[in-house]
VOGU-589318 format. One record per residue (C-alpha): x, y, z. Coordinates in steps of 0.05 Angstrom, whole numbers, plus 32768, in hexadecimal, padded with zeros to 4 digits. Layout:
VOGU-589318
XYZ...
end
This chain:
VOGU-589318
82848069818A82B0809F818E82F380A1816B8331809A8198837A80AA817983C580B2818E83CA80F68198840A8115817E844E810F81A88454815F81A98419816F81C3841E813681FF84668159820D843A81AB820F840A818C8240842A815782648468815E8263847C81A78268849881BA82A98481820182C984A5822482F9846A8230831B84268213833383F48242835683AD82338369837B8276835F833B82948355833682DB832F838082C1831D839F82FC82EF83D082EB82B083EC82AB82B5843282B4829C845C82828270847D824B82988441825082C98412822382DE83CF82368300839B820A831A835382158330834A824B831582FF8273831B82F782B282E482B482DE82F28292831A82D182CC834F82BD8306831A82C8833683188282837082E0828A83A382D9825483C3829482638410828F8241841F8251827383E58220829183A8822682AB838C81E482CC833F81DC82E48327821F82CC82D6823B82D982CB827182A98290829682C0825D82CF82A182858302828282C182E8828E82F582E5825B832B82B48259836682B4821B83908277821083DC827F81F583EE8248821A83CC82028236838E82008257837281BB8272833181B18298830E81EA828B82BF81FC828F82A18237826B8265825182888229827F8274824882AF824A828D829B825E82BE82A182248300827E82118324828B81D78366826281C68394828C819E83C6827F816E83EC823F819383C6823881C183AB81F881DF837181DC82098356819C821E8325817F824682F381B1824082A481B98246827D81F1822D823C81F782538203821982308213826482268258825B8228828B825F81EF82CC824581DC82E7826C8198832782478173834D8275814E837A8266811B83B8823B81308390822F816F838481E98183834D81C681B78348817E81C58315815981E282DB818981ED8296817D820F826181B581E8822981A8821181DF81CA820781E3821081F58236821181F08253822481AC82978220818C82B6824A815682EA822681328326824B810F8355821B8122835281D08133832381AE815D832A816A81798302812E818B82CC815881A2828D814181B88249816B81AB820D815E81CC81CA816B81C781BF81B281BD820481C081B2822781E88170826C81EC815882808218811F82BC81FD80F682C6824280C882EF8240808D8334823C809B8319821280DD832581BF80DD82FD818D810E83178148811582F5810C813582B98131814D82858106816A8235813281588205810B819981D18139817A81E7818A817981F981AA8137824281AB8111824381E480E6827F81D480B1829E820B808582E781F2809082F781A5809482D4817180BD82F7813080BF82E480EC80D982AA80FF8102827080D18115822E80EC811C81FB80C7814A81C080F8814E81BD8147813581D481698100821A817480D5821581A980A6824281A88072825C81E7804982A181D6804582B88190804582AB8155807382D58117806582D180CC8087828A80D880A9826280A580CB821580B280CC81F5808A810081C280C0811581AE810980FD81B3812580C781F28136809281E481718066821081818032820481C98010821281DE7FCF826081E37FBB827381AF7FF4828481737FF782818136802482B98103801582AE80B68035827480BF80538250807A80758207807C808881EF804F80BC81AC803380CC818A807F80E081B280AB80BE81AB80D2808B81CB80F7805C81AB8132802781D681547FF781BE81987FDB81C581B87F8F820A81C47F85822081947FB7824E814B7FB08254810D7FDA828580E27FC8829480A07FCE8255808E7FF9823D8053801C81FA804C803681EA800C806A81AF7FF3807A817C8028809381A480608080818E808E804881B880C1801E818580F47FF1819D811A7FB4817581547FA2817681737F6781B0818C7F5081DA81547F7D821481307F6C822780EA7F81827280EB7F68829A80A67F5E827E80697F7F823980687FAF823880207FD481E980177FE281E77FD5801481B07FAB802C81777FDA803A8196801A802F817E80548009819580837FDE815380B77FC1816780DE7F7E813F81157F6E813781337F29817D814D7F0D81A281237F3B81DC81047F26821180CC7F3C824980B17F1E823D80647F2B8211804C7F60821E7FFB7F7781CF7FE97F9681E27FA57FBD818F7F957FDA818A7FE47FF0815380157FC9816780497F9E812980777F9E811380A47F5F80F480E47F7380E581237F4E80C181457F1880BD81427ECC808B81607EB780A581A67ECD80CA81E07EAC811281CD7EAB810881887EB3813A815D7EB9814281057ECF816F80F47F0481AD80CB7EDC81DC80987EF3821580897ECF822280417EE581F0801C7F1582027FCF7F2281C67FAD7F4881C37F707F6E817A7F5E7F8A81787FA87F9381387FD07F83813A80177F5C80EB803F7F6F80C980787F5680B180997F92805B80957F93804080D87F7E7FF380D77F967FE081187F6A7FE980ED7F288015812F7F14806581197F28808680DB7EFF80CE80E47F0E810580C77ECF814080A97ED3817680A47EA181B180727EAA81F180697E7E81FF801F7E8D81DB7FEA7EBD81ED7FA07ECE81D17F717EFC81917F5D7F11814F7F7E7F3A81157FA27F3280F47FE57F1B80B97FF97F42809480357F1C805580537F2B802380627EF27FEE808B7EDE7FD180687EA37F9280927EAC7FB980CC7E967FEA80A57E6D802880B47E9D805A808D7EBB80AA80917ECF80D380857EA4811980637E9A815080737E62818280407E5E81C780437E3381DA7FF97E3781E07FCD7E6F81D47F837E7381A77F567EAD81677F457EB981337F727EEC80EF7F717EFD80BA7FA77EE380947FB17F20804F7FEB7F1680217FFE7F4A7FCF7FE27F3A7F9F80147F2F7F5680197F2A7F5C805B7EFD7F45804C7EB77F68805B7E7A7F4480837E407F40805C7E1B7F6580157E217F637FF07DE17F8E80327DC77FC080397E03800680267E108030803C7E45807680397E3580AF80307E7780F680267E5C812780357E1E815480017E28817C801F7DEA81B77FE17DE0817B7FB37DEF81997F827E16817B7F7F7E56813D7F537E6881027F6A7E8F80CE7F487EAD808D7F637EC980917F507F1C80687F657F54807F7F857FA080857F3F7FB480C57F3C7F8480B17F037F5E809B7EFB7F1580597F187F06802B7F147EC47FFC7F547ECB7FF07F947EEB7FA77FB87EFA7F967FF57ECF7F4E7FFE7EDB7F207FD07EB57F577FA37E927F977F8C7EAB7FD07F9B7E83801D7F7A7E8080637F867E64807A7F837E1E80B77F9A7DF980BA7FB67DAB80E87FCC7D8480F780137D7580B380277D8B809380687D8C80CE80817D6B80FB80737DA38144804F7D958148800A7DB1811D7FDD7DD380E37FF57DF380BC7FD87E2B80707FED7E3C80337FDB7E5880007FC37E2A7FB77FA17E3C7FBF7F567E497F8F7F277E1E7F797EE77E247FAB7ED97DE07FEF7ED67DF8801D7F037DD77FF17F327DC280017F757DEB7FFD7FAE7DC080207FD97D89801080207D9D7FE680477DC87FD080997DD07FF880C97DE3801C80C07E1C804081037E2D8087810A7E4980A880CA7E5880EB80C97E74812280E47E4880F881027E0F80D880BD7E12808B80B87DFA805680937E2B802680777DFD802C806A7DB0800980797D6E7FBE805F7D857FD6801F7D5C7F9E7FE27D7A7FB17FB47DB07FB27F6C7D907F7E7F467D8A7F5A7F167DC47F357F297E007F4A7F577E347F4F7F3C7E777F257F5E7EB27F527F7C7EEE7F447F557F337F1E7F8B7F4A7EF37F8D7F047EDB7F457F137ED27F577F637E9D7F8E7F4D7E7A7F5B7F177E777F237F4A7E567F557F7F7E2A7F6F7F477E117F237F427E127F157F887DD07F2E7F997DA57F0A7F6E7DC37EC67F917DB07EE27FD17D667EF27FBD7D617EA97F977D807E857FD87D4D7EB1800E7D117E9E7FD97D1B7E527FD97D1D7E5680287CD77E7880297CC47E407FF17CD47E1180227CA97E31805C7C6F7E3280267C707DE380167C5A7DD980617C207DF8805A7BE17DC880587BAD7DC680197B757DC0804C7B7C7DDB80947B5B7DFA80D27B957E1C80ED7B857E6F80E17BC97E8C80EC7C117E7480E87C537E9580FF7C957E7A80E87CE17E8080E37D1D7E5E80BE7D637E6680B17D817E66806F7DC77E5680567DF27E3D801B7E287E3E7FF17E2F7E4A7FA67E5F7E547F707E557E887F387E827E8C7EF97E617EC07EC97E617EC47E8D7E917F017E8E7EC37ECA7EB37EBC7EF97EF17EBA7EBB7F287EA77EBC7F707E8D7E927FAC7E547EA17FD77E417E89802A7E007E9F803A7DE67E9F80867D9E7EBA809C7D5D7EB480B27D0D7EC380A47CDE7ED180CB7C907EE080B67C4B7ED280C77C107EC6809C7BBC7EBF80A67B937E7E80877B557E9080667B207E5580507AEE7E5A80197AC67E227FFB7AF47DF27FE27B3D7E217FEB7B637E41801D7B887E7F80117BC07E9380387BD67EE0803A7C1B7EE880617C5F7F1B806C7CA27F05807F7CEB7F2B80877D2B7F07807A7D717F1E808C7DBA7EF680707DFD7F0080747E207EF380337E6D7EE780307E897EEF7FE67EC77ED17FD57EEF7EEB7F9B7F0A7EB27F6C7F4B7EE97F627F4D7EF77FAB7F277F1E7FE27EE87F1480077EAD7F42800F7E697F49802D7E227F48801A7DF87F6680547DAD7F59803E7D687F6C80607D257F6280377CD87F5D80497C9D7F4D801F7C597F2A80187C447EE880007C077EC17FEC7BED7E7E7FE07BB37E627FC67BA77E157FD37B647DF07FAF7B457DB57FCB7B5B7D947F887BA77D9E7F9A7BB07DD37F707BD67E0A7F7F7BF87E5E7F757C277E7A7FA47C407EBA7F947C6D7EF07FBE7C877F2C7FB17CCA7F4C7FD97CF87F867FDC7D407F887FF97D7D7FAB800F7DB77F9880067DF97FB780287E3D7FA580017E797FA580157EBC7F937FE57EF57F877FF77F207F707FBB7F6A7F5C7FAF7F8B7F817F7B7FC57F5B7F457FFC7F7C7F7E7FDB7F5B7FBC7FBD7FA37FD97F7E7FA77FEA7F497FD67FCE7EFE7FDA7FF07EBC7FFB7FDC7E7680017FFF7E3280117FE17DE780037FDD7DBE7FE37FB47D6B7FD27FB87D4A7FA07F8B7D067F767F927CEE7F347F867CAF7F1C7F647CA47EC57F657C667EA87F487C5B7E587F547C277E2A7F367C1C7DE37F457BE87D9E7F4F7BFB7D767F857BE57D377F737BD37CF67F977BCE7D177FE17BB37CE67FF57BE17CAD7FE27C1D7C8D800C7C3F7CAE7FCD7C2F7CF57FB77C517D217F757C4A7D6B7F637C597D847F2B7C6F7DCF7F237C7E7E0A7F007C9C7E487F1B7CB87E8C7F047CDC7EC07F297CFC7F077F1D7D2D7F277F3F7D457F6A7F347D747F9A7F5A7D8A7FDA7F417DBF7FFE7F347DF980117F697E33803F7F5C7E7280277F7C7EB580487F857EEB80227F997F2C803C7FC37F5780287F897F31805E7F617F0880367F387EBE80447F327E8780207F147E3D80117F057E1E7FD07F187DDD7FE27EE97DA67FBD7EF17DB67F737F0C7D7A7F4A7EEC7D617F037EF87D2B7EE37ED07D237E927EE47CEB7E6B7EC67CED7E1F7EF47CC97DE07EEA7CCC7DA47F147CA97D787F3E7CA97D5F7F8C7C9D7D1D7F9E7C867D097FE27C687CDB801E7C537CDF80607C617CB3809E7C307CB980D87C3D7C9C81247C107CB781567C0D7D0F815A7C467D11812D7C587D0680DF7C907D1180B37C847D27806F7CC77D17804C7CD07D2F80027D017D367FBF7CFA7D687F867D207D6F7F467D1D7DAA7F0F7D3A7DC57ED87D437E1A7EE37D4F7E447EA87D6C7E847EAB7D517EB97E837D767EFB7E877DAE7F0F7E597DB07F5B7E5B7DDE7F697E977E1A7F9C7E997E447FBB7EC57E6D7FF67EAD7EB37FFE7ECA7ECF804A7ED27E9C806E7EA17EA280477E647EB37FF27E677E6F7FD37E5B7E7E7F8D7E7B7E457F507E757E307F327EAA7E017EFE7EA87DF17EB17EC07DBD7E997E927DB17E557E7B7D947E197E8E7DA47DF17ED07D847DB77EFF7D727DBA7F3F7D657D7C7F6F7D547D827FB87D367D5D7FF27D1C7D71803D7CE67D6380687CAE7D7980927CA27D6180DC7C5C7D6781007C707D6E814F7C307D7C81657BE97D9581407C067DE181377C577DD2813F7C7C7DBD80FF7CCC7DBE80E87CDF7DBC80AA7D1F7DB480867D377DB7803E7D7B7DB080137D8A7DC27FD37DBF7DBF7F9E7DC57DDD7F587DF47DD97F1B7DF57E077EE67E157E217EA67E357E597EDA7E137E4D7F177E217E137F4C7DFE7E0D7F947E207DCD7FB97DF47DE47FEC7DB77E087FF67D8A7E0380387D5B7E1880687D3A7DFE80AF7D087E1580DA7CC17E1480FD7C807E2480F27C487E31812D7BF57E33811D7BCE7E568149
end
């Protein structure tokens, strides 16, 4: 990419055109005198040379000196080789290796220079299309002047004048004044009382501007970047294109900044001494996106001020409503319509029903805002711990001039957003973040995605220990009233699918896969059997999130159960369990980021059955039932990576079930089927459970109330001692539905 020009008509006449009335070829040559013309020349250690005429394809060794009054063309400048080109003097075509030095002094003029690794060049005069290369330095000093200088990554130290250099790796360091740059690469640093006039960035380059320092008239392309630090001025126009980037820190100023789809970045501190927003005068936006850089510590909200704004794009703060902070915008006047884009956040506010967290001062009050998300289209909520909250607009609030847009807690009452909130702190220009601890409006807040992920995994459980009890129901309706057979072993697998809507509104989907396993000993008396047995059951349990994300339920139990079985058909079964389960949550926040949590939590299981089976002995037999269980697991503490914590408390089941089977038998040789239909009506007991959500929301969480269950499955004799058995199940409830509930398995006597 390097710049090519005309050179002037003079200077092709010095070194083309001038005829010398001699030509000599040398080494060690002497003084070469005006009017001659030297070639090949070779300078070592001790060796001066003044040069008044020509000196063609010189080597200028270690400690060898070589002055030009004249022309030089071709030369090389070794190790600690000098040349210095005096006052009209003139060289071109020459490569300084590393160690060597060229020195322009003022009136002295070079032209197309190779400063290779190690070489360095003093300018005091002018220094032309030269090229500097890795490693390489040149030193334009005050009164010096480099035009069309191509940087291929060594360092351009500028005191004097640089003009229309491009840069495609290292570093240009800018004291004095560098005019009609191109950044493709590296680095452009512009110091404090300089100033960089026309300066393009390119896709890789980048350009920072100290305290004290100006660039003017800027243009930044896509994938370049221009940073203002504190103190920086942007003066007249900055062009920010497609993907570009121009990063203001606090106290960082520009004159009018035109953001065409780039990112004009927000950086900084206001909550220090001296304080002080970064301010635009003008900024016209089309689809372009001003940000307030993240600040992890909770501690940094950078401000902006602007004088006048027009077009159309979004805002993308970062808050802290924990601490009731945020960035903050100032705005004159202006006119458009942007989006309101703020990060979710698991953090919970102090209190929320008192909070608001105000944004912008959009002083004239005509510009619209809209709350959006990164995906850049219109949005409704953000998270703030517990509740979500969303944007309104009052006006004059908190005793601020003009229309004032904050976030207040979303309700279930449209409209209602809030009036005031605690104190807030700083907030952009003077601005206040919060309000006067006025009440949000009336309705009822609405839960935060990841709120409703930790209620649905707090219910969760108590699905999984309902759906692994039915399954070892099942195994127990094989067994006999009567029989000979002393021991049994046994196995099944278990699955289903339910749907759970509490009564919180927290909503989720469950798949559960697993199996049981167990083993129990026949005991006869006089006219019952009792039947004394353990068993273990494992599942899988895949939660799905109604507001997005799926998690895991890893659960591993073991217990004991019992049954005693009359002559008369009457029956008790009775077991008691304890489990384990392993949860994992991964939940989708309001933004579409993910945020995941893993804890423990142990609970137990105690089922009691009575029943008469009636009519055994008919084609057609009925038994009516009545069952209750409980099911309790305790409490888990859960921290999420969003930074929300909670309490599941005690997740509590109480079911009280009545119902009856109805069955037949069909006999052909050593084998029967014992096919059979149930139907019941469950009623759900327990009312009392709460989660709290970061310290101090008390959430409900329950599923009572009545529902029916109907089911159907069968038992299969394959030989004396080998049965299968099979049953499905469905259930519909006030909160509760199971489409499908199951289990299958065997059972051996021996």
């Amino acid at each position: 990419m390097k710049q090519y020009a005309m050179k002037p008509l003079a200077l092709s006449l010095a070194v083309g055109s001038v005829f010398f009335s001699a030509k000599i070829s040398a080494q060690n040559a002497g003084d070469i005198n005006a009017g001659e013309s030297v070639t090949n020349i070779i300078l070592g250690a001790g060796d001066i040379q003044n040069v008044f005429g020509e000196a063609i394809t010189t080597t200028i060794n270690s400690g060898a000196y070589q002055y030009i009054y004249g022309n030089a063309q071709d030369t090389t400048i070794n190790y600690r080789g000098t040349q210095t080109i005096q006052d009209g003097g003139l060289t071109t075509k020459t490569v300084i290796k590393d160690g060597g030095k060229q020195s322009i002094s003022n009136g002295g003029v070079s032209f197309d220079t190779v400063i290779e690794f190690g070489g360095f060049q003093d300018v005091d005069g002018e220094a032309h299309f030269t090229t500097i290369l890795s490693g390489g330095d040149q030193n334009v000093l005050v009164d010096g002047k480099a035009e069309n200088t191509e940087i291929r990554g060594g360092t351009q130290l500028v005191s004097g004048q640089a003009v229309n250099t491009i840069m495609l790796a290292g570093i240009q360091d800018v004291r004095g004044e560098a005019t009609d740059t191109q950044v493709y690469g590296g680095q452009q640093t512009v110091r404090a009382g300089a100033v960089a006039n026309s300066t393009t960035l390119h896709e890789g380059g980048l350009q920072v501007v100290n305290a004290g320092g100006k660039t003017v008239n800027t243009t930044i392309n896509e994938g370049g970047k221009t940073w203002l630090e504190s103190g920086a001025q942007a003066v007249n126009n900055v062009n920010l294109n497609n993907n570009g980037q121009l990063w203001m820190d606090d106290g960082a100023t520009a004159d009018s900044v035109s953001n065409h789809g780039g990112v004009l970045v927000i950086t900084g501190n206001n909550s220090g001494s001296g304080w002080e927003s970064a301010h635009i005068d003008n900024l016209n936006v089309a689809d372009g996106i001003i940000a307030f850089l993240p600040d992890n510590s909770h501690e940094n909200f950078p401000a902006l001020t602007i004088g006048n704004i027009e077009g159309n794009g979004q805002f993308m703060f970062n808050t802290s409503l924990a601490d009731r902070a945020t960035n903050f915008v100032t705005i004159d006047q202006g006119s458009g319509t942007f989006g309101v884009i703020v990060n979710d956040s698991g953090r919970e506010i102090s209190d929320h029903d008192d909070l608001t967290v105000n944004l912008i001062q959009d002083k004239q009050g005509d510009i619209d805002f809209y709350l959006g998300n990164e995906q850049r289209t219109t949005g409704y909520a953000v998270d703030g711990g517990a509740y979500m909250y969303t944007l309104y607009n009052q006006q004059d609030k908190d005793n601020l001039n003009g229309n004032i847009w904050y976030l207040g807690v979303l309700t279930d009452e449209p409209g209602n957003g809030g009036d005031g909130g605690g104190d807030g702190g700083d907030g952009g220009d003077g601005g206040d973040n919060g309000g006067d601890g006025n009440e949000n409006g009336g309705g009822k807040p609405i839960t935060t995605p990841s709120t409703d992920a930790v209620l649905n995994m707090a219910t969760a459980p108590l699905n999984v220990m309902s759906h692994e009890l039915d399954a070892l129901r099942a195994y127990r309706q094989t067994l006999p009233m009567r029989s000979d057979e002393d021991r049994h072993i046994w196995g099944h697998y278990l699955g289903g699918y339910s749907r759970v809507n509490a009564d919180n509104g927290a909503a989720f989907s469950m798949q559960q896969h697993g199996m049981g396993i167990g083993a129990d000993r026949r005991n006869r008396f006089e006219s019952a059997d009792w039947v004394l047995g353990s068993y273990i059951a494992f599942s899988d349990n895949h939660v799905e999130h109604a507001r997005g994300g799926k998690s895991k339920i890893t659960s591993a139990s073991g217990g004991l159960y019992t049954s005693w079985l009359q002559d008369s058909g009457f029956y008790l079964d009775a077991a008691v369990k304890t489990h384990r389960f392993k949860n994992q949550l991964s939940a989708t926040m309001t933004n579409g980021q993910r945020t995941t949590g893993h804890w423990l939590r142990y609970g137990y299981t105690l089922d009691g059955e009575a029943g008469w089976r009636l009519m055994q002995s008919q084609p057609v037999n009925l038994t009516p039932y009545v069952r209750g269980t409980r099911f309790q697991v305790r409490n888990g503490d859960v921290s999420l990576t969003n930074g929300m914590t909670a309490q599941t408390g005690r997740s509590l089941s109480n079911k009280l079930e009545a119902g009856t089977r109805v069955g037949t038998q069909w006999q052909a040789n050593t084998w029967s089927v014992k096919p059979y239909a149930h139907v019941a009506v469950v009623q759900e007991f327990a009312k009392g459970n709460k989660v709290v959500i970061n310290g101090q929301h008390h959430i409900t969480n329950n599923t009572d109330g009545t529902s029916a269950r109907y089911g159907a499955g069968t038992i299969m004799a394959l030989s004396a001692h080998t049965h299968i058995y099979a049953e499905a199940a469905y259930q519909k409830g006030r909160y509760i539905e199971s489409p499908i509930e199951g289990t299958a398995g065997f059972r051996i006597a021996f």
